[in-house]
N, CA, C and O atoms as a GROMACS GRO file, in nm:
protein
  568
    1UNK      N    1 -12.970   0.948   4.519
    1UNK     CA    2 -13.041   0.840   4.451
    1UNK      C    3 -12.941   0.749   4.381
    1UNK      O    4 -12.849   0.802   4.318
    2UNK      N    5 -12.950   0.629   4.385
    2UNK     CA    6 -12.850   0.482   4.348
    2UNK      C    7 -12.932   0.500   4.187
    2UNK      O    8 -13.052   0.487   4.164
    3UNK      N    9 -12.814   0.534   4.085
    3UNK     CA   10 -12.844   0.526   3.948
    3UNK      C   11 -12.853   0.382   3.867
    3UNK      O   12 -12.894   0.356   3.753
    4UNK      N   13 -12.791   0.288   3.985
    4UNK     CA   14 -12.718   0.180   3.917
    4UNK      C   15 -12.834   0.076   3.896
    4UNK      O   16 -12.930   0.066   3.972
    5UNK      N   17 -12.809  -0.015   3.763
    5UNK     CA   18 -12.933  -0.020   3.694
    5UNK      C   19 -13.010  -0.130   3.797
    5UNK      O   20 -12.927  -0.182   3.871
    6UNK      N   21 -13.121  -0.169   3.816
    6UNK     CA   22 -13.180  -0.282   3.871
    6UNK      C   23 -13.128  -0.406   3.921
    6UNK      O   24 -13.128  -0.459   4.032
    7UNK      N   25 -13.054  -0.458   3.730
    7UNK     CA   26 -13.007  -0.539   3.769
    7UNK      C   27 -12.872  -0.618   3.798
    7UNK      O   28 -12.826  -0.733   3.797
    8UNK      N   29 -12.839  -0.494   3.823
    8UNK     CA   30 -12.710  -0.486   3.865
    8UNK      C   31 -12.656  -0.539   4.056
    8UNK      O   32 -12.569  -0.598   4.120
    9UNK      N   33 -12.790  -0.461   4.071
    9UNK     CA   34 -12.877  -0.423   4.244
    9UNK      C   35 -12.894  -0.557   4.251
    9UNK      O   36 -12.856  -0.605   4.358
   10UNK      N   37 -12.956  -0.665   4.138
   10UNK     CA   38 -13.001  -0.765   4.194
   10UNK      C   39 -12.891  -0.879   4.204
   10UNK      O   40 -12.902  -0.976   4.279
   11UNK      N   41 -12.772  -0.854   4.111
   11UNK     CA   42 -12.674  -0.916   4.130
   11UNK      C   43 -12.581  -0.903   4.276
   11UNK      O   44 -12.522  -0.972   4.359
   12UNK      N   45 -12.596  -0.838   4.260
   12UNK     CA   46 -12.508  -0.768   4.429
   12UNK      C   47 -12.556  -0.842   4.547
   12UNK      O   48 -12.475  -0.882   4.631
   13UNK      N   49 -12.722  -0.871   4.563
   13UNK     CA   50 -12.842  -0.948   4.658
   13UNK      C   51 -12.753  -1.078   4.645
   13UNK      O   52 -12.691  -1.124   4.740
   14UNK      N   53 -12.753  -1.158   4.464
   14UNK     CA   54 -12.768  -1.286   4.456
   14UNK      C   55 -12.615  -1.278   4.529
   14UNK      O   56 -12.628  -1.316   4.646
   15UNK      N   57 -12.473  -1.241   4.498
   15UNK     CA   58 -12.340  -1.245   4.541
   15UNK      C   59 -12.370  -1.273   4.710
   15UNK      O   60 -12.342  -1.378   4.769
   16UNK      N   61 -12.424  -1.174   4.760
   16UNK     CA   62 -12.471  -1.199   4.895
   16UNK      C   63 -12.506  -1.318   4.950
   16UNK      O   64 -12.447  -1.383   5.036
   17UNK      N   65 -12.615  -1.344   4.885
   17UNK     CA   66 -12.670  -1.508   4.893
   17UNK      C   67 -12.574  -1.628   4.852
   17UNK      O   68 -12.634  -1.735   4.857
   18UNK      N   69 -12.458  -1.636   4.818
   18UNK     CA   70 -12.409  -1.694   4.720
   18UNK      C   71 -12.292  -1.817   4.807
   18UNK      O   72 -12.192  -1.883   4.774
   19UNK      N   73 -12.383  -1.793   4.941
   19UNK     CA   74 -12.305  -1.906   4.989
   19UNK      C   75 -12.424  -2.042   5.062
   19UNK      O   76 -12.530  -2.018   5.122
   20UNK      N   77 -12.372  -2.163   5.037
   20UNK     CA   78 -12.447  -2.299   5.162
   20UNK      C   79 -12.478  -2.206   5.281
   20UNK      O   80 -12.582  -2.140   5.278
   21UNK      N   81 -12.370  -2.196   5.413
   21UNK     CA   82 -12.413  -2.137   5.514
   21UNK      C   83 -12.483  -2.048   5.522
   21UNK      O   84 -12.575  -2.056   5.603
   22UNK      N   85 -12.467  -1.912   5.431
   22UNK     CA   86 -12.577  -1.814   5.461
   22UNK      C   87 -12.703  -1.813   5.372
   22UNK      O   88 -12.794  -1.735   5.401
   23UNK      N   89 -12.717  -1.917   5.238
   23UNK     CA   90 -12.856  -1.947   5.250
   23UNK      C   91 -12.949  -2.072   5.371
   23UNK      O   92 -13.071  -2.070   5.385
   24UNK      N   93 -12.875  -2.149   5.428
   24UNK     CA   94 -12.860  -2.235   5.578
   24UNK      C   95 -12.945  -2.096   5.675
   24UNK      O   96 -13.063  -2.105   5.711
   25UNK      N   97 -12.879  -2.007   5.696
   25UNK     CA   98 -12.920  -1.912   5.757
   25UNK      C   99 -13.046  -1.895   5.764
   25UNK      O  100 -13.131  -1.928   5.847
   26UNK      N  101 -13.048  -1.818   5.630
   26UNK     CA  102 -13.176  -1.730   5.618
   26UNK      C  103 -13.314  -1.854   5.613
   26UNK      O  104 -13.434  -1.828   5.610
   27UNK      N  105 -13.249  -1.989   5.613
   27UNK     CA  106 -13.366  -2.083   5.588
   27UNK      C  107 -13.374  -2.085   5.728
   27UNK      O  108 -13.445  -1.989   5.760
   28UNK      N  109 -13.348  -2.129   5.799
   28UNK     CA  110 -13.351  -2.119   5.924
   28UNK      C  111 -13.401  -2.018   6.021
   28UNK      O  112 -13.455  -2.049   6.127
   29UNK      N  113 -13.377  -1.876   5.974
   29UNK     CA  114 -13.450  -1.764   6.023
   29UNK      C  115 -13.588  -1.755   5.962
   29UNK      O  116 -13.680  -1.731   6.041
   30UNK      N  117 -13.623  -1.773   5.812
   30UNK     CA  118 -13.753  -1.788   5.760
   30UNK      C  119 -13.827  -1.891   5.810
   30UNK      O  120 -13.948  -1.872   5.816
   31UNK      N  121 -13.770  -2.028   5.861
   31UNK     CA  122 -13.863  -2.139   5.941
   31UNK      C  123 -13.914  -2.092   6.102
   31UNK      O  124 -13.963  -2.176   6.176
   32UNK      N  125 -13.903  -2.005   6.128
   32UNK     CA  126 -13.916  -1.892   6.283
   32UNK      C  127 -14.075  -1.855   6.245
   32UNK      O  128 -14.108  -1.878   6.128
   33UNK      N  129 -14.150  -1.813   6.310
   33UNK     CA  130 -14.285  -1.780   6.292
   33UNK      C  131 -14.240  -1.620   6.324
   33UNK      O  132 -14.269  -1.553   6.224
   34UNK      N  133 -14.206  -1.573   6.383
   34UNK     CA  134 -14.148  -1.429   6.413
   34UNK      C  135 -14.025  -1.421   6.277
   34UNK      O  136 -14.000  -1.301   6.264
   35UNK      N  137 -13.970  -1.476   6.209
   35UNK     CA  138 -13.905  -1.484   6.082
   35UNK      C  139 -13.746  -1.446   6.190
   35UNK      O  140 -13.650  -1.388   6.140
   36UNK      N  141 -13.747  -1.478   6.294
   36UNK     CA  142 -13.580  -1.445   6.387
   36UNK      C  143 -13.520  -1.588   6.433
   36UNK      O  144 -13.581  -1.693   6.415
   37UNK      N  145 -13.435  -1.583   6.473
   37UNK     CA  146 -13.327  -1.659   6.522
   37UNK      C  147 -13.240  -1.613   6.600
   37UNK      O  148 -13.212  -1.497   6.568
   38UNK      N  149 -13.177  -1.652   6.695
   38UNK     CA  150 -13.046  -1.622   6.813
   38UNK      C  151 -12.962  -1.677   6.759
   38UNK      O  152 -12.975  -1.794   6.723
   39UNK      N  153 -12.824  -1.590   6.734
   39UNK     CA  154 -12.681  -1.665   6.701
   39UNK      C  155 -12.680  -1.790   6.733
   39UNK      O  156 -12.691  -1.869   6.640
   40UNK      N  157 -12.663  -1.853   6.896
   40UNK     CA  158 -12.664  -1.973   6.936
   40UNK      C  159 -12.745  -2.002   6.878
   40UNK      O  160 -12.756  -2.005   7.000
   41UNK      N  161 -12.862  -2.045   6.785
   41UNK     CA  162 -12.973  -2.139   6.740
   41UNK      C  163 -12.872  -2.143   6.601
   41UNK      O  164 -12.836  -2.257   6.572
   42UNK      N  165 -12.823  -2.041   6.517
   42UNK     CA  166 -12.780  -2.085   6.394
   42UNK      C  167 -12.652  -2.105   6.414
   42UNK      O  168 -12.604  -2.175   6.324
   43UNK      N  169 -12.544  -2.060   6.527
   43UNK     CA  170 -12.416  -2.187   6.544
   43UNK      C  171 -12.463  -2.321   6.580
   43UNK      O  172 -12.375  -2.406   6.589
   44UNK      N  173 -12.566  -2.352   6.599
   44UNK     CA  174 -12.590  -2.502   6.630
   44UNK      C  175 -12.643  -2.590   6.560
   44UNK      O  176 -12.633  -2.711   6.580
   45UNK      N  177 -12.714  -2.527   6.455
   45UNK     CA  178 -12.777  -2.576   6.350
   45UNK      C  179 -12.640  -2.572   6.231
   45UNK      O  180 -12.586  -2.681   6.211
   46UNK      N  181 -12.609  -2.502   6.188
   46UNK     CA  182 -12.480  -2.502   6.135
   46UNK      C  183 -12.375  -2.535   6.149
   46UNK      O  184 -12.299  -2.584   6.064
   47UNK      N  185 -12.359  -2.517   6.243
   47UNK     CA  186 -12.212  -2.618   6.295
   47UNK      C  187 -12.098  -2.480   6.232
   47UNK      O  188 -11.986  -2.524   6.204
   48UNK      N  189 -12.111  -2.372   6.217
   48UNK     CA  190 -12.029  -2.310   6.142
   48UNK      C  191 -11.937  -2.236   6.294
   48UNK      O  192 -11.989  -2.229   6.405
   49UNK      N  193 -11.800  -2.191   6.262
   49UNK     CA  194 -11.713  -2.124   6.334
   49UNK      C  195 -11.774  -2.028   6.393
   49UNK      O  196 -11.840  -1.955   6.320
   50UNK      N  197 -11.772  -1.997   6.554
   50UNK     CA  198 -11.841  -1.794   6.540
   50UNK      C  199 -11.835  -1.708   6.493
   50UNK      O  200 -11.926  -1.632   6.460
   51UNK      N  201 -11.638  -1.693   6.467
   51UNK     CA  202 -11.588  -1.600   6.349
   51UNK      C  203 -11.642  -1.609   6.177
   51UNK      O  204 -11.658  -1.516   6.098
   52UNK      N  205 -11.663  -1.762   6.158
   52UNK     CA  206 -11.721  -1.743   6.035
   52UNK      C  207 -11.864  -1.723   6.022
   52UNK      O  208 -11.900  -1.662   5.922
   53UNK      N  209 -11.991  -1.778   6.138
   53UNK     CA  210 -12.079  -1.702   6.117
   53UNK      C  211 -12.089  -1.607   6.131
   53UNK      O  212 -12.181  -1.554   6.070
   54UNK      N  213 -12.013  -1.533   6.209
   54UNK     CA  214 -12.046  -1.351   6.216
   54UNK      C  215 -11.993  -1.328   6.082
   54UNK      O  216 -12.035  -1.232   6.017
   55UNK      N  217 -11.904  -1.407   6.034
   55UNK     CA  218 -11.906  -1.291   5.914
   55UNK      C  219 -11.943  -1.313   5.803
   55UNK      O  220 -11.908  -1.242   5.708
   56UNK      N  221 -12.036  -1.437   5.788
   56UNK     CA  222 -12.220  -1.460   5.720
   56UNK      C  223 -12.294  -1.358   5.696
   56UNK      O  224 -12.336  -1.293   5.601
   57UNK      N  225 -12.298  -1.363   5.852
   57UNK     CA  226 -12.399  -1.262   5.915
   57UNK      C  227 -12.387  -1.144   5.879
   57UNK      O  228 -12.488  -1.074   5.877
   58UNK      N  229 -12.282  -1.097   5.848
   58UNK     CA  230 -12.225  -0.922   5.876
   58UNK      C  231 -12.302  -0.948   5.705
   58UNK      O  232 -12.424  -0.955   5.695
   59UNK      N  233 -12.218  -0.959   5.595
   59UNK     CA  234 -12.232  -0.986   5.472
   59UNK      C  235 -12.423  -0.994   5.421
   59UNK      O  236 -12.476  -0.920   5.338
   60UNK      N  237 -12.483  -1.095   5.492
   60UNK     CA  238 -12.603  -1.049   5.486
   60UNK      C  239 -12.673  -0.957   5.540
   60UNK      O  240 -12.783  -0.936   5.490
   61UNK      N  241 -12.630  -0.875   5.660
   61UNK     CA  242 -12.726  -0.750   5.702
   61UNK      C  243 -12.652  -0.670   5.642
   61UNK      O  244 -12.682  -0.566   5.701
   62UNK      N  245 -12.546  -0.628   5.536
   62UNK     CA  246 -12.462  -0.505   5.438
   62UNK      C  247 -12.542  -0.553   5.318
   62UNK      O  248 -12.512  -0.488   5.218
   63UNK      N  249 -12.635  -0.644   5.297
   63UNK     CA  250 -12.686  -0.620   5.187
   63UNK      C  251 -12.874  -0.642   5.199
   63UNK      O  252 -12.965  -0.681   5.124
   64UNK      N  253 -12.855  -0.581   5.369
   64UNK     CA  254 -12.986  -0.548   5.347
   64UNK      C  255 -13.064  -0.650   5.417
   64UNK      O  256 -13.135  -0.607   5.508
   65UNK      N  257 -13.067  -0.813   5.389
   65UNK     CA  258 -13.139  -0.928   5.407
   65UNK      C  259 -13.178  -0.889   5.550
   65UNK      O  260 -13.282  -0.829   5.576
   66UNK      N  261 -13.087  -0.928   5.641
   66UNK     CA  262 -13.132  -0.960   5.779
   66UNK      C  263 -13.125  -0.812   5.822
   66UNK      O  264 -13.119  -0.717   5.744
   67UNK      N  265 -13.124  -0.798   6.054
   67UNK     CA  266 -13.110  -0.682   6.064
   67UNK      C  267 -13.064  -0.787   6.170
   67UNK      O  268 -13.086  -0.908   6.163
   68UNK      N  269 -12.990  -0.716   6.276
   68UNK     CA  270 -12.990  -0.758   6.452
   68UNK      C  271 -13.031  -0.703   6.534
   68UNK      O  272 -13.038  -0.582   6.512
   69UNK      N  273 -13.067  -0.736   6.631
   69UNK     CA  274 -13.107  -0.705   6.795
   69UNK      C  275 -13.047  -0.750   6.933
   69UNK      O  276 -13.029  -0.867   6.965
   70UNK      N  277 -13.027  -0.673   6.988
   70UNK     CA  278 -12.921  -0.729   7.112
   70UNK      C  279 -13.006  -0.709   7.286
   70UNK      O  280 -12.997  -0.609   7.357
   71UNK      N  281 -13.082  -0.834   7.318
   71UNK     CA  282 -13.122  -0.796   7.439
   71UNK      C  283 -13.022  -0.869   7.576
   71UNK      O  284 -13.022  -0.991   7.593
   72UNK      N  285 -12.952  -0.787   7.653
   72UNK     CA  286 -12.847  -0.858   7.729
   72UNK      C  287 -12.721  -0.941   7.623
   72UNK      O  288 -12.644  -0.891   7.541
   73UNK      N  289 -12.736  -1.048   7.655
   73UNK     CA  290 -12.631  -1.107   7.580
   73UNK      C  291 -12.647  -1.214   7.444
   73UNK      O  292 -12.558  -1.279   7.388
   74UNK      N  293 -12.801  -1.205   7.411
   74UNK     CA  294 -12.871  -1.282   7.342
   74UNK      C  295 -12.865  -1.182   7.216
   74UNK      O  296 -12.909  -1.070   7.240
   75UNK      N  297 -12.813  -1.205   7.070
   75UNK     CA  298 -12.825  -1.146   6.956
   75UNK      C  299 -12.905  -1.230   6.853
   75UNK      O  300 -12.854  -1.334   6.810
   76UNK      N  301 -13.048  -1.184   6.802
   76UNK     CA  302 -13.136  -1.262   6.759
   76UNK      C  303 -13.114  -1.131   6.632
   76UNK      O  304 -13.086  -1.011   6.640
   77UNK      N  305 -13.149  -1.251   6.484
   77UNK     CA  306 -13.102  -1.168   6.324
   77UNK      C  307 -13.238  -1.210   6.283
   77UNK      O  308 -13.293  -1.307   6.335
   78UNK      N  309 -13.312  -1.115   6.162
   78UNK     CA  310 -13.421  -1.125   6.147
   78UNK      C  311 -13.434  -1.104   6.013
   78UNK      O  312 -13.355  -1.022   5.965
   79UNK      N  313 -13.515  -1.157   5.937
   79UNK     CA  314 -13.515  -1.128   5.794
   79UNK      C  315 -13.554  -0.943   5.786
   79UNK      O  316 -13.597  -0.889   5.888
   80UNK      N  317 -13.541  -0.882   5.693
   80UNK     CA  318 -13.558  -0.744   5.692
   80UNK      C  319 -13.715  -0.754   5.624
   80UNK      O  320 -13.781  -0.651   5.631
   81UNK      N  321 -13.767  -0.852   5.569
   81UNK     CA  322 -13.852  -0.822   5.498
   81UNK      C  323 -13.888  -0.994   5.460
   81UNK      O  324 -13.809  -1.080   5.420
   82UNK      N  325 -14.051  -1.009   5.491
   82UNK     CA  326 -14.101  -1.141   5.444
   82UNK      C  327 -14.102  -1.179   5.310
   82UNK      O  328 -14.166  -1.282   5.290
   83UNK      N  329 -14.053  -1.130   5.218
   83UNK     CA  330 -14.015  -1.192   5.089
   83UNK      C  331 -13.912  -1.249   5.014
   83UNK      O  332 -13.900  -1.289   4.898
   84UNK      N  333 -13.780  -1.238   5.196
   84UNK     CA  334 -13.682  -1.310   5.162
   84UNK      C  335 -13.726  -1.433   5.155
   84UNK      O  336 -13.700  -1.514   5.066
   85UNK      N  337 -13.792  -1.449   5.249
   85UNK     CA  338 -13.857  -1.616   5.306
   85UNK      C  339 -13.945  -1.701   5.132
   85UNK      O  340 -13.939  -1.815   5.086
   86UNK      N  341 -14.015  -1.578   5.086
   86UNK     CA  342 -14.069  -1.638   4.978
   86UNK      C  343 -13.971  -1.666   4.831
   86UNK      O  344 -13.993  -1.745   4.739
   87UNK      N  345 -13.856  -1.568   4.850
   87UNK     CA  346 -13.733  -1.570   4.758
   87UNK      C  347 -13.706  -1.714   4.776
   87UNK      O  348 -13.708  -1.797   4.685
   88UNK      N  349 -13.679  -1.738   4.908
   88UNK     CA  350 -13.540  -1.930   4.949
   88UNK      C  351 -13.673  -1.972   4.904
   88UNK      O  352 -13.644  -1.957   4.786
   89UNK      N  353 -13.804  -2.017   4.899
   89UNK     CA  354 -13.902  -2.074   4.875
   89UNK      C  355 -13.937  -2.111   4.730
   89UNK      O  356 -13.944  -2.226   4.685
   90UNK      N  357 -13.952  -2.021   4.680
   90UNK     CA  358 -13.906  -2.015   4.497
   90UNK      C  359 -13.805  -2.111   4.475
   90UNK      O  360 -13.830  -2.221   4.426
   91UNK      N  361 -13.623  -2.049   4.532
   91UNK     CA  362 -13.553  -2.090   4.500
   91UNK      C  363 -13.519  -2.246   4.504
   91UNK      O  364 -13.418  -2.298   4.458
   92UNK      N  365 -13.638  -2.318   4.577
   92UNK     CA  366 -13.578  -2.454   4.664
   92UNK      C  367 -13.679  -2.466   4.567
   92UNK      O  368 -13.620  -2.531   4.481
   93UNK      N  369 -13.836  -2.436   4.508
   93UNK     CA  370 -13.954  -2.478   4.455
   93UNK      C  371 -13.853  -2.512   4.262
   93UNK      O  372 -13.866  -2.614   4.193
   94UNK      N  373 -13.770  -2.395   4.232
   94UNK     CA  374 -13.723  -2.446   4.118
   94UNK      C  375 -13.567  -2.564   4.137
   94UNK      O  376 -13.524  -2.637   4.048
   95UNK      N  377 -13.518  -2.552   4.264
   95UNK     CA  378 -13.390  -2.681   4.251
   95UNK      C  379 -13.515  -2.752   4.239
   95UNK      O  380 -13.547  -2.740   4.120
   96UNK      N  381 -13.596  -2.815   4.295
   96UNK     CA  382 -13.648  -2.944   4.320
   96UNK      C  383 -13.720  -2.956   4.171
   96UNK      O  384 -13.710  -3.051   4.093
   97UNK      N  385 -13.776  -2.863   4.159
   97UNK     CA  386 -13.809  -2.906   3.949
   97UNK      C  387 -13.708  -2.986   3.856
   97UNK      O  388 -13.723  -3.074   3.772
   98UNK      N  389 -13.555  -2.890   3.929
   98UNK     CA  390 -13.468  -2.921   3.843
   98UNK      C  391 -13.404  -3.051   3.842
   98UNK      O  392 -13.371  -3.123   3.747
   99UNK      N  393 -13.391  -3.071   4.011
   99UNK     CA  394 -13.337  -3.212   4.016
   99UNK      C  395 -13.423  -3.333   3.970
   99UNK      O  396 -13.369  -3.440   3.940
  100UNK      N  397 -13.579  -3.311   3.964
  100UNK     CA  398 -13.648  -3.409   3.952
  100UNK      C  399 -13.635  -3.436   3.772
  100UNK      O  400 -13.682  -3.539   3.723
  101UNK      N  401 -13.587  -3.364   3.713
  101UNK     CA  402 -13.559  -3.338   3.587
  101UNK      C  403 -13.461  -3.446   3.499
  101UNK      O  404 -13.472  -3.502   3.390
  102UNK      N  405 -13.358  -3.445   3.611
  102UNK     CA  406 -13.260  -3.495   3.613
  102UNK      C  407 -13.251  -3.670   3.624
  102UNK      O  408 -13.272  -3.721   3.735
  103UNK      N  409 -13.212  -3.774   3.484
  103UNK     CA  410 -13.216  -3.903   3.527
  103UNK      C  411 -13.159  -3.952   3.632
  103UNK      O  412 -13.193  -4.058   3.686
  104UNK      N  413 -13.051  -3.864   3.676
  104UNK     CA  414 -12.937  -3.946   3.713
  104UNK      C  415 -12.992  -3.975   3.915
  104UNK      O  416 -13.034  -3.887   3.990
  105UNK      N  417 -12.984  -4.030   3.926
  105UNK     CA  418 -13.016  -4.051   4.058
  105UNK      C  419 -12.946  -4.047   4.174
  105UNK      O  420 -12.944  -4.146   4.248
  106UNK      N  421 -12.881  -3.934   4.203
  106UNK     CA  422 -12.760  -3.932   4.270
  106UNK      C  423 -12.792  -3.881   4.435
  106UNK      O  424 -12.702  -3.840   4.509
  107UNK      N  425 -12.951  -3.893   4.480
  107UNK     CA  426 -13.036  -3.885   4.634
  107UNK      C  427 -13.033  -3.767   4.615
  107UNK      O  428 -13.107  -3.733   4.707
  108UNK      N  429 -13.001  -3.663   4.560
  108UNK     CA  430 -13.017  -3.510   4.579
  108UNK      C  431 -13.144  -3.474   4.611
  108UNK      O  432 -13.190  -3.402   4.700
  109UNK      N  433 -13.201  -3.548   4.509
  109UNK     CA  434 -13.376  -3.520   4.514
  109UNK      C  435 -13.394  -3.552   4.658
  109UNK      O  436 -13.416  -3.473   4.749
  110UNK      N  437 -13.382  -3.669   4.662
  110UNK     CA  438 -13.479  -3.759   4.805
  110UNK      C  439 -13.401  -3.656   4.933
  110UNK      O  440 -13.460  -3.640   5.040
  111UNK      N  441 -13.303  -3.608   4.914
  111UNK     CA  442 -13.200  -3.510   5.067
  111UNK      C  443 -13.323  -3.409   5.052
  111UNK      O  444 -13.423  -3.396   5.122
  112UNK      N  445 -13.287  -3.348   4.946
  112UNK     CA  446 -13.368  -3.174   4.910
  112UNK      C  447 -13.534  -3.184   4.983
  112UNK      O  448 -13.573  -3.094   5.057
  113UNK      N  449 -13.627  -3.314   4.949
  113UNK     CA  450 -13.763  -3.334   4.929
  113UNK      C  451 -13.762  -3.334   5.160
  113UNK      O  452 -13.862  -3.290   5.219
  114UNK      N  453 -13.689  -3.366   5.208
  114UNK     CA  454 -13.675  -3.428   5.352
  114UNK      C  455 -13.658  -3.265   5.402
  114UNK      O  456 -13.734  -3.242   5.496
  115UNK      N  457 -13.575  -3.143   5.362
  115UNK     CA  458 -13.604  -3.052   5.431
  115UNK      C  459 -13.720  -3.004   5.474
  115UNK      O  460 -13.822  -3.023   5.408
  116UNK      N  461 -13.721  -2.940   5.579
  116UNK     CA  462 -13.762  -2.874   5.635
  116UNK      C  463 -13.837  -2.777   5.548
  116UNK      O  464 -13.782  -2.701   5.469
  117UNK      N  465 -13.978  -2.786   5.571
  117UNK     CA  466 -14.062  -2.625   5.499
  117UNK      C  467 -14.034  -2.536   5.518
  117UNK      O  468 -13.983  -2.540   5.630
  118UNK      N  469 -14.030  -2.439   5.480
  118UNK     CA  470 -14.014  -2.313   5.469
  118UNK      C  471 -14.144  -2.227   5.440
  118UNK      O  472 -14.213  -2.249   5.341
  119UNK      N  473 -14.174  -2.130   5.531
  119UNK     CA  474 -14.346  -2.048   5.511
  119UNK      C  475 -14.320  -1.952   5.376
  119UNK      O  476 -14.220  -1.926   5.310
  120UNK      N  477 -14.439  -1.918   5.370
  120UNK     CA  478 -14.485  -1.823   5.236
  120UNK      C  479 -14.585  -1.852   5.172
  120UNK      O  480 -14.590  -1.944   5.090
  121UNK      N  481 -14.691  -1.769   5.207
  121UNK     CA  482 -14.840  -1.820   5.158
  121UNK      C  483 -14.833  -1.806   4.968
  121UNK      O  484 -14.871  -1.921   4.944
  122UNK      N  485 -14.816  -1.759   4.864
  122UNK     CA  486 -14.828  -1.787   4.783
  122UNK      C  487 -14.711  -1.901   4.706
  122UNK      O  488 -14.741  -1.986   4.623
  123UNK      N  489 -14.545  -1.867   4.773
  123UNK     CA  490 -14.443  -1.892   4.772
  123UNK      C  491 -14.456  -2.061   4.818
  123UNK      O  492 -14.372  -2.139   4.772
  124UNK      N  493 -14.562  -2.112   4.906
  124UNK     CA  494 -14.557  -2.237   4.961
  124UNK      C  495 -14.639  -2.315   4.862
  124UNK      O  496 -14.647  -2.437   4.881
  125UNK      N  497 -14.681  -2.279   4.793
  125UNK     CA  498 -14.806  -2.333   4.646
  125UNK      C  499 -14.712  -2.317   4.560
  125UNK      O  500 -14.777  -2.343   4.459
  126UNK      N  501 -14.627  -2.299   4.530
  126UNK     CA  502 -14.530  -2.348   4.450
  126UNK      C  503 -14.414  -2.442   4.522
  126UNK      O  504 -14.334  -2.497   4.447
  127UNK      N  505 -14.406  -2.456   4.624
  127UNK     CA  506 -14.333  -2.538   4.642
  127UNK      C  507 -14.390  -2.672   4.654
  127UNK      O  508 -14.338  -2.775   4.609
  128UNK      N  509 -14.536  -2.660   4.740
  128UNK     CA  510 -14.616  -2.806   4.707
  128UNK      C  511 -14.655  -2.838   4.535
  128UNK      O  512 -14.690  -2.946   4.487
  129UNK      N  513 -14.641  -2.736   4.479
  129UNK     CA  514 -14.667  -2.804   4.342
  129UNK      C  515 -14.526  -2.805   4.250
  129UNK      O  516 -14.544  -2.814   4.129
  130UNK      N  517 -14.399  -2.796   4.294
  130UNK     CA  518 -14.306  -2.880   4.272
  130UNK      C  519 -14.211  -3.003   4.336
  130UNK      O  520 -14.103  -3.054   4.307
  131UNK      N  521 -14.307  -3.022   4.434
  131UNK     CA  522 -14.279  -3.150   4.500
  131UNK      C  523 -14.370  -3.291   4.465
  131UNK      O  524 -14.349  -3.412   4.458
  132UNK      N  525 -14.498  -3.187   4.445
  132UNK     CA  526 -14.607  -3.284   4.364
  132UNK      C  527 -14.560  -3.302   4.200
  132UNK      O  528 -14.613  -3.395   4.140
  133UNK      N  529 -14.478  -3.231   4.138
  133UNK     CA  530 -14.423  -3.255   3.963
  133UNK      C  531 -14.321  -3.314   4.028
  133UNK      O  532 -14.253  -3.340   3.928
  134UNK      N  533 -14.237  -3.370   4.149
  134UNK     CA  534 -14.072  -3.405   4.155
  134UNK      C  535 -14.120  -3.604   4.187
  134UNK      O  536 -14.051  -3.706   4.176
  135UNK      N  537 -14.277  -3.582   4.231
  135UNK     CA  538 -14.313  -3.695   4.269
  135UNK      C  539 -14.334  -3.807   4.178
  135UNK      O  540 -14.421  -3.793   4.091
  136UNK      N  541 -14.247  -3.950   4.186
  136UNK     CA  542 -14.184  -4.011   4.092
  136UNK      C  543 -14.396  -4.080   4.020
  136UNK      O  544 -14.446  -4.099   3.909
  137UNK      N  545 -14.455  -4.091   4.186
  137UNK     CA  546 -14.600  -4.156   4.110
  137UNK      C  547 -14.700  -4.064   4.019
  137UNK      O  548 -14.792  -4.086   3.941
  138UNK      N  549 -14.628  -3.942   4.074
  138UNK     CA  550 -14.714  -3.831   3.982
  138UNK      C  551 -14.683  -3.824   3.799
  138UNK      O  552 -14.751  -3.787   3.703
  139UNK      N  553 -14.544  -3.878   3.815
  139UNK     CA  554 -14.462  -3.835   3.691
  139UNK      C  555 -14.544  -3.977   3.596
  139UNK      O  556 -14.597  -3.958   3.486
  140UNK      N  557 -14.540  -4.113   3.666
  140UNK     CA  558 -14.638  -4.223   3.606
  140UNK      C  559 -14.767  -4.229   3.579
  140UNK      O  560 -14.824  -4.318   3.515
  141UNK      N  561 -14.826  -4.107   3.641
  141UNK     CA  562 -14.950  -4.122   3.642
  141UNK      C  563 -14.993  -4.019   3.478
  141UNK      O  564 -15.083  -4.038   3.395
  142UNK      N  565 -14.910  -3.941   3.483
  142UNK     CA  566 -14.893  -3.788   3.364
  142UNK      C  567 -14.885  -3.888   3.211
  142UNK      O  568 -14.873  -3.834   3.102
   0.00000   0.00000   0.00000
């Protein structure tokens, strides 16, 4: 049994997460309706090295996130569990609070607001209702 305290465990997850490309990743595997992806789909979307996505990749299935599968020559990575998907969902639902927060107008907002959804049935009601608080007519209307 792992004695080590909670949140210690949860620091170790966030270190994991703690890069552009491999949260890129896992957004990308969570936008999948099967929650998977094929290497070739996230070297292409990424634009990242093979050597450096595999070793994304490796880094997030040692801490659990993803898993792999190898049919022939096709290696498709899969979230381990649908609450990563609602984790990046949160996490994008509070940047976008934060940036909308923010006077300075530097397009972050308007880049961030243009991604791509991300699923999660309770996880997606917070993200429409911080896109609806990031929304400049909503903020005039308040």
């Amino acid at each position: 049994m792992d004695t080590q305290p909670l949140y210690a465990i949860k620091a170790e997850l966030f270190k994991a997460l703690a890069h552009p490309v491999r949260i890129r990743v896992l957004e990308l595997i969570a936008a999948d309706p099967d929650l998977a992806a094929p290497v070739s789909r996230l070297l292409d979307v990424t634009g990242a090295e093979p050597s450096a996505l595999s070793q994304h990749l490796a880094v997030l299935k040692r801490a659990g996130v993803v898993d792999s599968s190898r049919s022939g020559n096709v290696v498709v990575y899969r979230l381990t569990e649908p609450l990563v998907a609602d984790l990046l969902v949160v996490a994008r639902a509070f940047l976008l609070r934060r940036l909308a927060g923010h006077d300075a107008d530097d397009g972050r907002l308007a880049v961030a607001q243009q991604l791509p959804a991300l699923p999660g049935a309770s996880a997606r009601a917070v993200l429409e209702a911080a896109l609806a608080k990031s929304d400049p007519i909503g903020k005039a209307a308040k």
